[in-house]
C-alpha positions in Angstrom: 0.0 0.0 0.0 1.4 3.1 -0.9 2.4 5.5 1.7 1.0 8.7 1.8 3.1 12.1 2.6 2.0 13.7 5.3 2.0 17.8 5.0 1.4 20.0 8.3 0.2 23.0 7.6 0.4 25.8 10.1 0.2 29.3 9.8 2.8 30.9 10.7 2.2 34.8 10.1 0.6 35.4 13.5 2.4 39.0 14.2 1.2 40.4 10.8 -2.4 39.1 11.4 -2.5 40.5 14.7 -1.5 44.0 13.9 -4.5 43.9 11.6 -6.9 42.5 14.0 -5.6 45.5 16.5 -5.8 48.5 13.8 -9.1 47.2 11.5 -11.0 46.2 14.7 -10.4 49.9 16.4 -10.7 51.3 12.7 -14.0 49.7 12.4 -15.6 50.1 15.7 -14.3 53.5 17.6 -15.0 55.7 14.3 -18.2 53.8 14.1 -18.9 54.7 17.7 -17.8 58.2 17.3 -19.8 58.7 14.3 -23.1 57.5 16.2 -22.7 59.1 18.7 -21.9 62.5 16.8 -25.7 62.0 14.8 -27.2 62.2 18.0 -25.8 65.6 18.8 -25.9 66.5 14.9 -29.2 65.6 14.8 -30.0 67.5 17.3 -28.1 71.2 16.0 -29.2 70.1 12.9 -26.0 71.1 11.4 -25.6 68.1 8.9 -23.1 65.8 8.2 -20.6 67.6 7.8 -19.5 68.0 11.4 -19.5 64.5 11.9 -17.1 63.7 8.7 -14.8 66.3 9.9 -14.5 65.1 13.9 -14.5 61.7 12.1 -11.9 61.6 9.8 -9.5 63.5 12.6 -10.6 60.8 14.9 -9.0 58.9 11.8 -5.8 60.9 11.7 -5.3 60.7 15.2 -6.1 57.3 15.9 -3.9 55.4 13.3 -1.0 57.6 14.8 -1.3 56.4 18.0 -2.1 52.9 17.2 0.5 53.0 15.0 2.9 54.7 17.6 1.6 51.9 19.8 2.7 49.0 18.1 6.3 50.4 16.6 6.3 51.1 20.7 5.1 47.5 21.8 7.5 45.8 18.7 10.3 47.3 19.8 9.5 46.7 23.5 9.9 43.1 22.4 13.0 43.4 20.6 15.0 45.4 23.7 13.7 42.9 25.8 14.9 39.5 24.2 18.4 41.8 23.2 18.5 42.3 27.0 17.6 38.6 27.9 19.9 37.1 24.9 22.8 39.3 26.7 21.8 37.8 30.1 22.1 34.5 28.8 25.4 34.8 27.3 27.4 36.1 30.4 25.5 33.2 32.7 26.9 30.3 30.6 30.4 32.2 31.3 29.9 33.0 35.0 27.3 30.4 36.0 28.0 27.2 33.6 27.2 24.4 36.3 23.5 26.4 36.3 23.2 27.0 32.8 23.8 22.8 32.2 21.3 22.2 34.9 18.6 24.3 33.2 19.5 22.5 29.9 18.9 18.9 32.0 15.9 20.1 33.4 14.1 21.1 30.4 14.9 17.0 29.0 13.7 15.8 32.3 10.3 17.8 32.1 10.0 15.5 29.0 10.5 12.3 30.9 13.9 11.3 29.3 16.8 9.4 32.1 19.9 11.1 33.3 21.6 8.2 30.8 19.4 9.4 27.7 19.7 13.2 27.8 23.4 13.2 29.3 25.2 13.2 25.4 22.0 15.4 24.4 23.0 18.0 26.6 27.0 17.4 26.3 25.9 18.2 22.6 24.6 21.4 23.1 26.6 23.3 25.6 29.6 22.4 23.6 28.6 25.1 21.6 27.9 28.3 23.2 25.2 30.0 20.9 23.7 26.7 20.7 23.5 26.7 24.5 22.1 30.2 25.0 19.9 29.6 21.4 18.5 26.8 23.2 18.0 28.9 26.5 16.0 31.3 25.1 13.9 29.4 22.8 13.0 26.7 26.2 13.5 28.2 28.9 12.5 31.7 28.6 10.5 31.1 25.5 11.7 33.4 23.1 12.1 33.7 19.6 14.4 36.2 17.7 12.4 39.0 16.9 12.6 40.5 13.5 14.9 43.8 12.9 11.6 45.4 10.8 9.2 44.2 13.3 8.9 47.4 14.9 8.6 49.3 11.5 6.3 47.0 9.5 4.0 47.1 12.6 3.2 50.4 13.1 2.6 50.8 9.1 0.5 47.8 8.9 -1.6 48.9 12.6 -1.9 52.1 11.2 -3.2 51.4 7.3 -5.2 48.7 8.9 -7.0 51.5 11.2 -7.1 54.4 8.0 -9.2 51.1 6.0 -11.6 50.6 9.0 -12.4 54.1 9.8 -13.3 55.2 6.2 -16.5 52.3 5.8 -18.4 54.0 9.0 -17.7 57.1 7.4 -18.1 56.7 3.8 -21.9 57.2 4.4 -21.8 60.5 6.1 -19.0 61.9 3.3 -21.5 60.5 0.3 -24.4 61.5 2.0 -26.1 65.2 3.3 -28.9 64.0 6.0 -27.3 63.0 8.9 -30.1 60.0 9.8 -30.2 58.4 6.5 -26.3 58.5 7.1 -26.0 57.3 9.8 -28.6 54.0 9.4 -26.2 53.2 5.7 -23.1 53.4 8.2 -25.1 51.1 10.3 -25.6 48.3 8.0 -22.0 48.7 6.1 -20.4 48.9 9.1 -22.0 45.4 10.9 -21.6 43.9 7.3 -18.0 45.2 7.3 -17.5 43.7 10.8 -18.9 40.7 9.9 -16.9 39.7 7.2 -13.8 40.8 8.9 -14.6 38.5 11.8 -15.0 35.6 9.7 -11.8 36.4 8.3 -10.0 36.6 11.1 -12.2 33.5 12.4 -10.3 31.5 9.0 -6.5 32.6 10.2 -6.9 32.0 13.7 -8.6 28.8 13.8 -12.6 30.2 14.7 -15.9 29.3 12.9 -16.5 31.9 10.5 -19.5 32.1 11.6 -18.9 32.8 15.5 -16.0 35.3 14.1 -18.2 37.6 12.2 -21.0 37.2 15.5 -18.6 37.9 17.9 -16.9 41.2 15.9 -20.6 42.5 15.1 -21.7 42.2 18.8 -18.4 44.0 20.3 -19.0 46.8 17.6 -22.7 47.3 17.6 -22.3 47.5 21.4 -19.6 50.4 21.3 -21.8 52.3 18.9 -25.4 52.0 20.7 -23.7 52.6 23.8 -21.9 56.0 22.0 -24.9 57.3 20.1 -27.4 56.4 23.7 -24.8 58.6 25.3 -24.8 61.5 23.1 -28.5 61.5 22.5 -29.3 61.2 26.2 -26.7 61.6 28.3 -24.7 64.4 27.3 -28.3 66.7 27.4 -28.8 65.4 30.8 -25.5 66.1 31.9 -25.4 69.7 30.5 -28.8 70.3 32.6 -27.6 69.1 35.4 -24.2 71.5 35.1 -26.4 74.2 34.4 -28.3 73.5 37.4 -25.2 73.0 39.5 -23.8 76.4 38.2 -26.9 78.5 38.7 
């Protein structure tokens, strides 16, 4: 009987996938709340869209800088901090060998294996010392070398990610000059928009498609209800009450 080849496949490009989770989620859902919540006020002045495209797309601006800031921050965060631990590593095999072999031995033995099976395993490695402290970080601290153009790519890729989300709550208000009819288009692109971008998400990270796209909708038709509920009732109650209070 022929034998068949077996292929894993794994996927493999978590960090990309993640800074686009971060910057389309908030792209998708804090403009979206912003926006709703805006109509309520809007439709209140009755001054139109265009006070909610402009507070909108600065929202925009502003928020794919600083989620953008925050991952190039966060990446290269990670990459000081496995320098530092790599560096750490490498004096302790000089000043603390005994140690250093014992952590290697202890790792094997977590695995079950006998003092007679893992004793040329472990010669092996700390016979070379990059091997050794490659081995450290990788097991015992759990580390992987980060890449030089993590920190880079990341913020770029956070902050497109957020520019793409923001625009499809927006689009409406921008194409259109009531503020109501606006704002109940945004509605439906904007859950349709999340929806599909859960799913997707749901494929690359090993989720139902279904539950994704649920799961995203819910989380971002909660953090727009709850903005435009605030705007159309609680900011008016607030300012009476501070009217009160200062009278």
């Amino acid at each position: 009987m022929p034998a068949t080849e077996h292929v894993e496949k794994h996927f493999t490009a978590t960090a990309a996938v993640r800074d686009i989770v971060i910057g389309m989620s908030d792209g998708l859902t804090v403009p979206f709340a912003l926006a709703a919540g805006l109509t309520g006020a809007a439709s209140v002045l009755a001054k139109g869209t265009g006070i909610i495209v402009t507070a909108g797309l600065a929202e925009i601006a502003a928020g794919s800088i600083a989620m953008g800031l925050g991952g190039y921050l966060a990446a290269k965060t990670d990459s000081e901090h496995y320098a530092s631990e790599l560096e750490r590593e490498y004096r302790e095999t000089v000043e603390l060998p005994e140690i250093e072999t014992e952590e290697v031995a202890k790792v094997f033995r977590e695995y079950g294996l006998t003092q007679a099976q893992m004793a040329p395993v472990v010669d092996a490695i700390i016979s070379n010392q990059k091997r050794w402290v490659d081995f450290m970080m990788r097991f015992e601290l759990g580390l992987e070398a980060p890449d030089p153009a993590r920190a880079a790519r990341s913020a770029g890729t956070i902050a497109a990610s957020y520019i793409v989300g923001g625009l499809v709550p927006l689009a409406p208000y921008i194409l259109m000059k009531e503020v109501m009819p606006a704002l109940w288009v945004s509605v439906v692109v904007t859950l349709a928009a999340l929806f599909v971008f859960g799913a997707i998400k749901g494929h690359f990270t090993g989720v139902k498609p279904l539950r994704g796209g649920l799961q995203t909708v819910i989380v971002g038709g909660l953090a727009a209800a709850a903005a435009f509920l605030i705007a159309e009732y609680g900011v008016p109650l607030l300012y009476r009450i501070a009217t009160m209070v200062r009278s």
